[in-house]
TIMI-2910 file (N, C-alpha, C, CB; in pm, 1 decimal, decimal comma, always signed):
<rs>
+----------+----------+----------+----------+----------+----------+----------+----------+----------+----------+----------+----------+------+
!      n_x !      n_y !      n_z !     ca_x !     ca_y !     ca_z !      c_x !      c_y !      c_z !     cb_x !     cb_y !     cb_z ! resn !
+----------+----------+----------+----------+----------+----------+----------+----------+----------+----------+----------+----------+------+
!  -4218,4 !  -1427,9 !  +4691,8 !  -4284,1 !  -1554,9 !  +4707,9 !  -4187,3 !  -1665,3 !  +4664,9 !  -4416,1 !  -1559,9 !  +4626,4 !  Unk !
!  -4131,2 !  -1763,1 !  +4779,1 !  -4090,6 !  -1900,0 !  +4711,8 !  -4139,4 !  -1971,9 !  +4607,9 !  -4095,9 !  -1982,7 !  +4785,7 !  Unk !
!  -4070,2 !  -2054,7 !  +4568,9 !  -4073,9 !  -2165,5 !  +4494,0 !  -4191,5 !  -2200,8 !  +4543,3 !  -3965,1 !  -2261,8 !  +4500,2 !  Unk !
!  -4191,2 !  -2263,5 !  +4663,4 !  -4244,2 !  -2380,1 !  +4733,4 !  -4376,4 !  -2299,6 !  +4782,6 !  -4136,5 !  -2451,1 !  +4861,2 !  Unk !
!  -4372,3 !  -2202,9 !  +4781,6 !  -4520,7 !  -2176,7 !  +4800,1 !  -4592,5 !  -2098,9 !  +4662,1 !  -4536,8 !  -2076,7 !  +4941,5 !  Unk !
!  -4516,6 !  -2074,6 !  +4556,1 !  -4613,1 !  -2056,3 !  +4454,6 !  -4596,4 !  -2193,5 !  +4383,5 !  -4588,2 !  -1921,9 !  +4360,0 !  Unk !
!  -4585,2 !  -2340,1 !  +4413,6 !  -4599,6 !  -2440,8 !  +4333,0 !  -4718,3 !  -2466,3 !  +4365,8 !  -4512,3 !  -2542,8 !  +4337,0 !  Unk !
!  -4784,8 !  -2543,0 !  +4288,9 !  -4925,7 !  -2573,1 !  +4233,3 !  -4932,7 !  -2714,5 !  +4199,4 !  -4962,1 !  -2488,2 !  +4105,2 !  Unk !
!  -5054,5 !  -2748,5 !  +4237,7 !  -5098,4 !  -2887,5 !  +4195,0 !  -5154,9 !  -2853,3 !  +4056,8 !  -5213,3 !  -2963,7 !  +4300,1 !  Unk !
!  -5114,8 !  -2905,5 !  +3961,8 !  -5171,7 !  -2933,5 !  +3826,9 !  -5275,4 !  -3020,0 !  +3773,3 !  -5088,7 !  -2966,4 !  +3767,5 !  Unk !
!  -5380,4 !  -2994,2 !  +3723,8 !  -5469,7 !  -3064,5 !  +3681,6 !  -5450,7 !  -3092,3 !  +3509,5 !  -5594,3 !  -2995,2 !  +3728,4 !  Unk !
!  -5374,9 !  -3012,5 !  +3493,2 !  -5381,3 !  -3022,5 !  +3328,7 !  -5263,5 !  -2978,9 !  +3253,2 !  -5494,8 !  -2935,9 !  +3270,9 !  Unk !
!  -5186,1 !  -3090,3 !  +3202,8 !  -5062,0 !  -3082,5 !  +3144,4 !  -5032,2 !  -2880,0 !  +3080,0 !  -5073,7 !  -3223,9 !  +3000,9 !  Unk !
!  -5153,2 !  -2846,1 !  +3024,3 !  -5162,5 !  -2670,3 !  +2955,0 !  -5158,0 !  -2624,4 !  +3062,6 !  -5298,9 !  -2599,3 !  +2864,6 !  Unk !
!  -5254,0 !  -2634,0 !  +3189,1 !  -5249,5 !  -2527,2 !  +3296,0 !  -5055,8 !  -2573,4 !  +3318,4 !  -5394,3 !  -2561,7 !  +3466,4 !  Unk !
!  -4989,9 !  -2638,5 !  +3377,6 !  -4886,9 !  -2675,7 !  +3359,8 !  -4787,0 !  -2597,5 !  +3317,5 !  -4899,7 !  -2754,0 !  +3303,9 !  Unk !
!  -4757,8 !  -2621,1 !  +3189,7 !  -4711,9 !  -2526,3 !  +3081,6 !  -4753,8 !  -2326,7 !  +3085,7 !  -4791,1 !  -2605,6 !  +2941,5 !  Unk !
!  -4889,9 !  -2316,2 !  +3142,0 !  -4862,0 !  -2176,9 !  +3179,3 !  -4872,0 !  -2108,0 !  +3302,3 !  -4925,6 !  -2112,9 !  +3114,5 !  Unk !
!  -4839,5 !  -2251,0 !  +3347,8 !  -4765,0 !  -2190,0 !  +3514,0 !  -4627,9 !  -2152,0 !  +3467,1 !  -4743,2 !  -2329,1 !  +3666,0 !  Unk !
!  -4552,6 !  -2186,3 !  +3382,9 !  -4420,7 !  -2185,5 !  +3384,5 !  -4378,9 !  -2059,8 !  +3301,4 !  -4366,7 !  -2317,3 !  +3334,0 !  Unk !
!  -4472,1 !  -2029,8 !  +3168,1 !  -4433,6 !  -1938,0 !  +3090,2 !  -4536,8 !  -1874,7 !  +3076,1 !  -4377,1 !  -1970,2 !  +2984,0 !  Unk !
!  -4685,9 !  -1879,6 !  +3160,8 !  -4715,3 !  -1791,6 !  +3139,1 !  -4785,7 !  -1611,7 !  +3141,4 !  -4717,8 !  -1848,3 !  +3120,2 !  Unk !
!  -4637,1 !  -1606,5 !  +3232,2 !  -4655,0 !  -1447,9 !  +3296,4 !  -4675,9 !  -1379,5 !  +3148,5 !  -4491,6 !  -1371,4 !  +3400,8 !  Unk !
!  -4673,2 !  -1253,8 !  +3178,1 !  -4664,9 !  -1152,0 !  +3122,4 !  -4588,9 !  -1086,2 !  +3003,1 !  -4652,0 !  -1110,8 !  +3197,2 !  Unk !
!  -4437,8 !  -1149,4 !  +3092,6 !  -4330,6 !  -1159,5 !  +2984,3 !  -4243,5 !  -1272,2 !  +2956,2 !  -4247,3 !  -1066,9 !  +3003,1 !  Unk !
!  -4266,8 !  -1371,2 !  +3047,7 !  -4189,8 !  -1421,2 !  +3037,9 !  -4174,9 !  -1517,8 !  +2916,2 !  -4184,0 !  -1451,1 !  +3137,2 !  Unk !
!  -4259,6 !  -1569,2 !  +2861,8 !  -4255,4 !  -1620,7 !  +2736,8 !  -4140,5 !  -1527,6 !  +2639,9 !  -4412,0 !  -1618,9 !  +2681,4 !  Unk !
!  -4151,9 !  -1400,2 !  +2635,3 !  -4092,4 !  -1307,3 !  +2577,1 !  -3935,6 !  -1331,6 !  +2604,9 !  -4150,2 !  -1178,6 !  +2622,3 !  Unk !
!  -3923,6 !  -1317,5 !  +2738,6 !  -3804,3 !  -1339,4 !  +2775,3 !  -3726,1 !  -1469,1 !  +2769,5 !  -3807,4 !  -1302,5 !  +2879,5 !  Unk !
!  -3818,1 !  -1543,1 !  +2764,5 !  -3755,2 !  -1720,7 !  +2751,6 !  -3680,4 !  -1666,6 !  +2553,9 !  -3968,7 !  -1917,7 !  +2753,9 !  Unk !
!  -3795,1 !  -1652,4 !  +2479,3 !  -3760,3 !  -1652,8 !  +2335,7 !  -3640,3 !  -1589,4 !  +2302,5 !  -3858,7 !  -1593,7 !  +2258,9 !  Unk !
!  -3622,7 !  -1505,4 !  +2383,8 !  -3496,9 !  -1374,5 !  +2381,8 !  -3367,9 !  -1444,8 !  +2413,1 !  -3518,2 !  -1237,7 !  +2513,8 !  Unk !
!  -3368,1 !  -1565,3 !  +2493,4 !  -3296,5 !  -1613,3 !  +2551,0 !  -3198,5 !  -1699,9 !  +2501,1 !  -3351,7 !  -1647,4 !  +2619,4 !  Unk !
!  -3315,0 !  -1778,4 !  +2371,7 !  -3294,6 !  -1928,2 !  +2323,7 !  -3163,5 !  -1886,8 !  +2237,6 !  -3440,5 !  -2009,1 !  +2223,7 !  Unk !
!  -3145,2 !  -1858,1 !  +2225,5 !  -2989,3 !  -1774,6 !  +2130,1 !  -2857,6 !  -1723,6 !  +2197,7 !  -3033,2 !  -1620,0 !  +2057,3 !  Unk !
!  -2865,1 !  -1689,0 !  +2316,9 !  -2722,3 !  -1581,4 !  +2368,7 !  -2818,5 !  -1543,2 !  +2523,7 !  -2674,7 !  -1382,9 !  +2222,1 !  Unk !
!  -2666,8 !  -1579,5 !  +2603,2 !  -2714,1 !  -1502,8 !  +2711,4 !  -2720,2 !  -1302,9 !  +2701,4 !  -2607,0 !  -1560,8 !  +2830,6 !  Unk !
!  -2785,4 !  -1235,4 !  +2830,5 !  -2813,9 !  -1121,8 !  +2768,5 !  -2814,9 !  -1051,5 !  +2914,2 !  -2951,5 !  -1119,9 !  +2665,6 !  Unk !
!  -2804,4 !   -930,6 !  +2940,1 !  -2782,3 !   -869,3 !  +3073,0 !  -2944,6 !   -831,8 !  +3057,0 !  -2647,2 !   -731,2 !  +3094,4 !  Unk !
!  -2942,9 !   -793,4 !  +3228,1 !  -3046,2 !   -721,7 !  +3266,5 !  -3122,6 !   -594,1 !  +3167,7 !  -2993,7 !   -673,4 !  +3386,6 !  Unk !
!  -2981,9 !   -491,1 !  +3118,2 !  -3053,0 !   -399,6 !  +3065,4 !  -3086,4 !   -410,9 !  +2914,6 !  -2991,4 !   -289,3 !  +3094,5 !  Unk !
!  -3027,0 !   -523,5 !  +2857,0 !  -3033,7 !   -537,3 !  +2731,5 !  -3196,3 !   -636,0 !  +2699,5 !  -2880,1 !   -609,5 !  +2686,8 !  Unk !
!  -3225,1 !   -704,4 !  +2800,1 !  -3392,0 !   -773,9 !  +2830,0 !  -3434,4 !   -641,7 !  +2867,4 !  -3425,6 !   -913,9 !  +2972,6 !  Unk !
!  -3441,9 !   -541,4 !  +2927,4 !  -3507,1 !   -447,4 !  +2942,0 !  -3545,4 !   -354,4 !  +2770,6 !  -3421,5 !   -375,9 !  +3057,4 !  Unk !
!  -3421,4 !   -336,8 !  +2761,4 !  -3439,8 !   -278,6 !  +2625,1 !  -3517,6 !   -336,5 !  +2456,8 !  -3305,0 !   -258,0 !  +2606,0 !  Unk !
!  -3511,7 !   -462,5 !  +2520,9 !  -3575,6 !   -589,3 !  +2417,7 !  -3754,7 !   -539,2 !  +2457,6 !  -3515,6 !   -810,9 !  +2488,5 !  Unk !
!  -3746,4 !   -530,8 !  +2593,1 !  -3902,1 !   -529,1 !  +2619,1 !  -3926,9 !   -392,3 !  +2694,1 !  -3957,1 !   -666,3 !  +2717,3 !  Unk !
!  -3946,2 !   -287,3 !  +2665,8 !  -3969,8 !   -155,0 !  +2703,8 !  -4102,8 !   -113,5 !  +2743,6 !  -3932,8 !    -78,3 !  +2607,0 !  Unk !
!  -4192,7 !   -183,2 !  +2756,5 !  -4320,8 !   -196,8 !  +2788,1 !  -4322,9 !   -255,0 !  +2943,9 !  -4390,7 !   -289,0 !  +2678,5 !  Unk !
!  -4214,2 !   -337,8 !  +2954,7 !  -4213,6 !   -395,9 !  +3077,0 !  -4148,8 !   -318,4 !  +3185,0 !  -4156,6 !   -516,7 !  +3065,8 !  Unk !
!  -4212,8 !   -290,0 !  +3274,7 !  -4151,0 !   -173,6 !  +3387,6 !  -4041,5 !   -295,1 !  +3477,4 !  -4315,8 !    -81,6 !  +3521,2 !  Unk !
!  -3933,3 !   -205,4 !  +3508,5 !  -3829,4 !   -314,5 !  +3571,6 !  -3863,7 !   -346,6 !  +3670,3 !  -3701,0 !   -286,7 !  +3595,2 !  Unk !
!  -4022,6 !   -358,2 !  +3809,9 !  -4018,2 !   -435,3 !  +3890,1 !  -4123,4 !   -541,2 !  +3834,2 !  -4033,4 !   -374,0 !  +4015,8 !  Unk !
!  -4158,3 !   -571,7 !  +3724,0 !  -4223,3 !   -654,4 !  +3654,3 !  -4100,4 !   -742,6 !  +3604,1 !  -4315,1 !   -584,7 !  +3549,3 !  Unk !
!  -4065,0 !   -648,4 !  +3537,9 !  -3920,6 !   -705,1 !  +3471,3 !  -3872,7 !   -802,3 !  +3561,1 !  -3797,0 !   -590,5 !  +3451,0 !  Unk !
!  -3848,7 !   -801,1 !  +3647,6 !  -3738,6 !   -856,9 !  +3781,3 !  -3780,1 !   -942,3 !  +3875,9 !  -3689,3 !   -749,3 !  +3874,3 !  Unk !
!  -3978,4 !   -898,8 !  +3862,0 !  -4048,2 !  -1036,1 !  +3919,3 !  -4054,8 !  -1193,5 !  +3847,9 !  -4194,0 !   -997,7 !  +3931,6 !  Unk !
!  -4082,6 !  -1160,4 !  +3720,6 !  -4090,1 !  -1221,3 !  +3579,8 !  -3956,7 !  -1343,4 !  +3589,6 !  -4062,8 !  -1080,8 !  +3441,8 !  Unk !
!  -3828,8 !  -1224,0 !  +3590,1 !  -3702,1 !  -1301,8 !  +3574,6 !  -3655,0 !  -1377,0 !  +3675,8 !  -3602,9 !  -1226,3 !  +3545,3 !  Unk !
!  -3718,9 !  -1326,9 !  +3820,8 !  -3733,0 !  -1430,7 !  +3997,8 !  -3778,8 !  -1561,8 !  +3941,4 !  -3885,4 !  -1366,8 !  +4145,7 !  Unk !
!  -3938,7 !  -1562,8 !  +3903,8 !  -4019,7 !  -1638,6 !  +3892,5 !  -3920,2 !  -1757,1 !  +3793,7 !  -4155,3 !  -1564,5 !  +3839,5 !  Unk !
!  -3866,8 !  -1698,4 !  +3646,8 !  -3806,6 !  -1839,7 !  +3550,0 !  -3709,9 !  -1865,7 !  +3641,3 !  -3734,9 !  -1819,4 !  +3375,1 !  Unk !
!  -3630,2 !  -1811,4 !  +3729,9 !  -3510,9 !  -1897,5 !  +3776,2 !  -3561,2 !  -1966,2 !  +3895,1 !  -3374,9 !  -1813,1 !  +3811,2 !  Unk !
!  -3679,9 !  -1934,1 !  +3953,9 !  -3732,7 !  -2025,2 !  +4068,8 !  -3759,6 !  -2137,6 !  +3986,2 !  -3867,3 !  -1972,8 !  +4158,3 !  Unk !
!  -3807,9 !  -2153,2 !  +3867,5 !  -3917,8 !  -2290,0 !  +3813,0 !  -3747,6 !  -2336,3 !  +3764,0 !  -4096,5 !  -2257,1 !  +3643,2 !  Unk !
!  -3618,1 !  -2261,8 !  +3746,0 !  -3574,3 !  -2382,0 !  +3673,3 !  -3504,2 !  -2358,3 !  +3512,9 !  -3709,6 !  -2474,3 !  +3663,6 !  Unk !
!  -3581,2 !  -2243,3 !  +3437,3 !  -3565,4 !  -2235,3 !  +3318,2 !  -3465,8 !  -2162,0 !  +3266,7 !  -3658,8 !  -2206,0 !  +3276,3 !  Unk !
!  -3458,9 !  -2096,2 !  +3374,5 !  -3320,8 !  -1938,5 !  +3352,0 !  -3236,5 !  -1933,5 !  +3470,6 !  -3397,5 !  -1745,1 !  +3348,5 !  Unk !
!  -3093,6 !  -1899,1 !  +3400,3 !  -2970,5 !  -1942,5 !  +3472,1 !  -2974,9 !  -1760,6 !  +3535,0 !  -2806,3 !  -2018,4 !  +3349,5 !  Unk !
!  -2894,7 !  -1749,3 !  +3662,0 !  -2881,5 !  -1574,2 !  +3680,7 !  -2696,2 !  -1607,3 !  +3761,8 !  -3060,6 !  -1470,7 !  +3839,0 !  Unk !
!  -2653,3 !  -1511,0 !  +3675,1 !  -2506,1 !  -1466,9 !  +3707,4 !  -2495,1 !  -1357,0 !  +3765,3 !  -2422,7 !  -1453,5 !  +3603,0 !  Unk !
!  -2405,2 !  -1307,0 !  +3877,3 !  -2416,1 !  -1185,5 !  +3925,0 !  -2264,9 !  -1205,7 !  +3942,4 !  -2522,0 !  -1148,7 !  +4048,3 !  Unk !
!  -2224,2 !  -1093,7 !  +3855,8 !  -2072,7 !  -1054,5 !  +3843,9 !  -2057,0 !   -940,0 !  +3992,1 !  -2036,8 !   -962,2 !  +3659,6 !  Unk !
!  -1932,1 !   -972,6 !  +4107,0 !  -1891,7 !   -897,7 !  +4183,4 !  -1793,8 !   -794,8 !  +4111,9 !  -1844,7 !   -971,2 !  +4284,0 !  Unk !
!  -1863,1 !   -709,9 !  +4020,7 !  -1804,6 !   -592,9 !  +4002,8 !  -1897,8 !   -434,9 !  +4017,8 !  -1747,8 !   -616,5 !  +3867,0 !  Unk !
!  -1832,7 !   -374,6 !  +3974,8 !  -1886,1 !   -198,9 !  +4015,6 !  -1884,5 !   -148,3 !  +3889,6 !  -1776,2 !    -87,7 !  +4124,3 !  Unk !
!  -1998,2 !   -105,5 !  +3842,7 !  -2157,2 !   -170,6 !  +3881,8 !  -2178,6 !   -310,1 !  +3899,5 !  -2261,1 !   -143,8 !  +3773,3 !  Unk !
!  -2273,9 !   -401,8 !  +3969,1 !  -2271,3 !   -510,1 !  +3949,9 !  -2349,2 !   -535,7 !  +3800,6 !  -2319,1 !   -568,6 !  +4069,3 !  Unk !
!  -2308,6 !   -659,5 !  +3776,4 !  -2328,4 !   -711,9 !  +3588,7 !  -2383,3 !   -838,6 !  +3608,2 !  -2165,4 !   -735,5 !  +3473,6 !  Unk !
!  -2545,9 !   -881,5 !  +3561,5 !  -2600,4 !   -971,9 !  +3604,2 !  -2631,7 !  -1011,7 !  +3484,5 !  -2687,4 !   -956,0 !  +3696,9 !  Unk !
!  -2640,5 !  -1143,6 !  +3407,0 !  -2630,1 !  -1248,0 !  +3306,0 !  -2755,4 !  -1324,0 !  +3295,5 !  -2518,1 !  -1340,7 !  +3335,1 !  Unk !
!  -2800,7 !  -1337,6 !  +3216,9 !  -2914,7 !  -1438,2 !  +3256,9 !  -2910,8 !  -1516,7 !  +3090,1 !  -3097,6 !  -1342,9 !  +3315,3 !  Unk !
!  -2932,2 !  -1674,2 !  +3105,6 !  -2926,6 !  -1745,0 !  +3003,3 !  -3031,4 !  -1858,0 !  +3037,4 !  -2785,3 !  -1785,6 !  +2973,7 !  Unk !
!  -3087,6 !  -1908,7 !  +2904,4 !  -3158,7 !  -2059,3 !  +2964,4 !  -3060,1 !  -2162,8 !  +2974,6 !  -3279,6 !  -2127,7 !  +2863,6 !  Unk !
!  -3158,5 !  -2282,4 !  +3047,5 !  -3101,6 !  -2401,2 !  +3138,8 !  -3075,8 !  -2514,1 !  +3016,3 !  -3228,1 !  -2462,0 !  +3276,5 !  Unk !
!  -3075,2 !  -2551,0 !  +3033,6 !  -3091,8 !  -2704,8 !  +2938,7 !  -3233,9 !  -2771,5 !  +2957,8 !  -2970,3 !  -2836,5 !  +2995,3 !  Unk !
!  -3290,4 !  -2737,6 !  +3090,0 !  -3443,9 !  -2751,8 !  +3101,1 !  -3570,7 !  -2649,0 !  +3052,0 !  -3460,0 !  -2763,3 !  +3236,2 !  Unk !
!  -3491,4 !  -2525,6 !  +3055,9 !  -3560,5 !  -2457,0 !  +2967,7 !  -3534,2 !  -2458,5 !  +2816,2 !  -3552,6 !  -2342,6 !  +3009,4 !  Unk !
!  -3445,3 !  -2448,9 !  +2766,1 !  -3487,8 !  -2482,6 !  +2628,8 !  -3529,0 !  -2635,6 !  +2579,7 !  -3377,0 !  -2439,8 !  +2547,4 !  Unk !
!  -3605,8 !  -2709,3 !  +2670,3 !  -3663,2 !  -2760,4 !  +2626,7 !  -3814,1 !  -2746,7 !  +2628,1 !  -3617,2 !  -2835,7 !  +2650,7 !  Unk !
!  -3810,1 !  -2608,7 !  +2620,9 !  -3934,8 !  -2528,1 !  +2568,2 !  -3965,9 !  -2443,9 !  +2453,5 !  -3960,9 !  -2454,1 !  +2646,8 !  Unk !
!  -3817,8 !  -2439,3 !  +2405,0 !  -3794,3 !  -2448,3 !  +2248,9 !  -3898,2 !  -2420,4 !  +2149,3 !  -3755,5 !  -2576,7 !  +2215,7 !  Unk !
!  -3965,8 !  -2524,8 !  +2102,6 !  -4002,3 !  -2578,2 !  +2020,7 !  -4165,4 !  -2507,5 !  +2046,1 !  -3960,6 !  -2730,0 !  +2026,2 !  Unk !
!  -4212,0 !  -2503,2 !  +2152,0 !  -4332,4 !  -2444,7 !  +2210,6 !  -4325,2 !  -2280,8 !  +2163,2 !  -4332,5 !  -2469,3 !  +2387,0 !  Unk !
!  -4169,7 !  -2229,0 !  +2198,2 !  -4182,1 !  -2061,2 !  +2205,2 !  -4161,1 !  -2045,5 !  +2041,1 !  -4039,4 !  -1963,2 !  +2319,7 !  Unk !
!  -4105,9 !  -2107,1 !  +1974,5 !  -4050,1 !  -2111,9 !  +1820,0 !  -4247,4 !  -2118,9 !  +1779,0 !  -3906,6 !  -2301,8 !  +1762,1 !  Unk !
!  -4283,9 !  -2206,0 !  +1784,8 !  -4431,7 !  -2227,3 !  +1738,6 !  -4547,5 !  -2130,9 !  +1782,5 !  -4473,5 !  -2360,7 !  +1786,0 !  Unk !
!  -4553,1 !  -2034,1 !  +1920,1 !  -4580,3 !  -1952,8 !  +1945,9 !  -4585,9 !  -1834,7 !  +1869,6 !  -4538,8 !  -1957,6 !  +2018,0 !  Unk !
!  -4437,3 !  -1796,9 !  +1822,6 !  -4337,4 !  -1704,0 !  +1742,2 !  -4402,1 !  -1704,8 !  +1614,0 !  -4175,9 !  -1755,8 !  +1731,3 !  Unk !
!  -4398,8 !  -1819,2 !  +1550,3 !  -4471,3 !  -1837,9 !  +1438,5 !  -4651,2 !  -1785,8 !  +1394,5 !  -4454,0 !  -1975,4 !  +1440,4 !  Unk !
!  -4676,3 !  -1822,3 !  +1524,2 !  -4822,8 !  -1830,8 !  +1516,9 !  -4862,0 !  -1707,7 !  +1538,8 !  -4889,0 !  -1922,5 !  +1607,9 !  Unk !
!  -4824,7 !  -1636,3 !  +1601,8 !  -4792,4 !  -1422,6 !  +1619,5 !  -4755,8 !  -1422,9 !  +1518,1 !  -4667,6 !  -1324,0 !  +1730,0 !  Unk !
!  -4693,0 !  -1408,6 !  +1419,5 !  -4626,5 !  -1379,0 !  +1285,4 !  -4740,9 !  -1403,0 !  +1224,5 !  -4497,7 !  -1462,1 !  +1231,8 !  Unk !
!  -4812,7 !  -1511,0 !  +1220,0 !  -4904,5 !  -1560,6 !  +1122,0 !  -5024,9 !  -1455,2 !  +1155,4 !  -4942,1 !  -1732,4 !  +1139,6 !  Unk !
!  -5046,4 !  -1425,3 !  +1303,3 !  -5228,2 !  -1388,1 !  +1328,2 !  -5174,1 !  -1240,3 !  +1307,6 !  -5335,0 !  -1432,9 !  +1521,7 !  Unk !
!  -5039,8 !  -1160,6 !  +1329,1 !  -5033,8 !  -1031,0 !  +1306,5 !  -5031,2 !  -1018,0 !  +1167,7 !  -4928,6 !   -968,9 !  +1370,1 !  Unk !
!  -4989,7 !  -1086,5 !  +1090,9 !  -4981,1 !  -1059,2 !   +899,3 !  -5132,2 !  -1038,4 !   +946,2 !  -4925,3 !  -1221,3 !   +740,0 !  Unk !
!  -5224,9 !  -1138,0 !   +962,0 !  -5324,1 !  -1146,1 !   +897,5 !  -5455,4 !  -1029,9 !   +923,0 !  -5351,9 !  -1277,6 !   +920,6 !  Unk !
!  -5392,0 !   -943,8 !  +1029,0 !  -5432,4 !   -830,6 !  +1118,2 !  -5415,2 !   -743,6 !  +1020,7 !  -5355,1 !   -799,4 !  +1253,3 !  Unk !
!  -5303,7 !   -724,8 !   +948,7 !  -5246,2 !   -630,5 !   +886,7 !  -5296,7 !   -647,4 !   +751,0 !  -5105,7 !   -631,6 !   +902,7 !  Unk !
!  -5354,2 !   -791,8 !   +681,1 !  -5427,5 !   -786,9 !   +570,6 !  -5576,9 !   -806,9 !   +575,6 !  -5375,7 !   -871,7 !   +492,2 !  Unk !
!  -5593,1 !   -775,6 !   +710,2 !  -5737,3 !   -787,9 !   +691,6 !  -5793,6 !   -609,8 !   +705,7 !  -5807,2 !   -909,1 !   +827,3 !  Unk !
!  -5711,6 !   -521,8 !   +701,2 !  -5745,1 !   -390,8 !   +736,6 !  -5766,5 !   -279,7 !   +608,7 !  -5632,1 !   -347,2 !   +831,2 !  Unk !
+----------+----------+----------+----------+----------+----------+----------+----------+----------+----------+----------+----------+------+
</rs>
């Protein structure tokens, strides 16, 4: 599916925001990101839950919106790169506060048992 035909009219700055991040993994994968670019199998290995044609729809989808850069090295094997944009980390601050807020509701999972 294009760009141009999975874009969306927005009604609401949040719906917005999880058109962009919020698949399955990709939030996951944006956070993974904000630090060092990272190959294909090393995001795979970060997220092992994620089957690689999820994996690979996920990682289509951020570089259609914009947020994630994709390198494809012409070598044998080919070696594919993926890093955020300068437009995606300016989602930063959203996935950092996210991060936090999982940290906070899983402690509290773990002391409420």
């Amino acid at each position: 599916m294009s760009k141009q035909e999975r874009r969306k009219t927005y009604y609401c700055p949040i719906d917005a925001v999880l058109g962009i991040i919020g698949g399955k993994y990709k939030s996951i994968i944006l956070y993974h990101l904000l630090n060092k670019t990272l190959r294909y199998h090393e995001l795979q290995k970060l997220m092992p839950q994620a089957t690689p044609k999820m994996l690979t729809k996920q990682l289509r989808e951020l570089e259609e919106d914009g947020v994630i850069n994709r390198v494809v090295y012409p070598v044998v094997p080919p070696k594919t790169e993926y890093s955020i944009t300068e437009y995606g980390r300016t989602l930063e601050p959203i996935l950092l506060e996210m991060y936090q807020w999982g940290q906070t509701y899983m402690g509290d999972k773990i002391a409420a048992r």
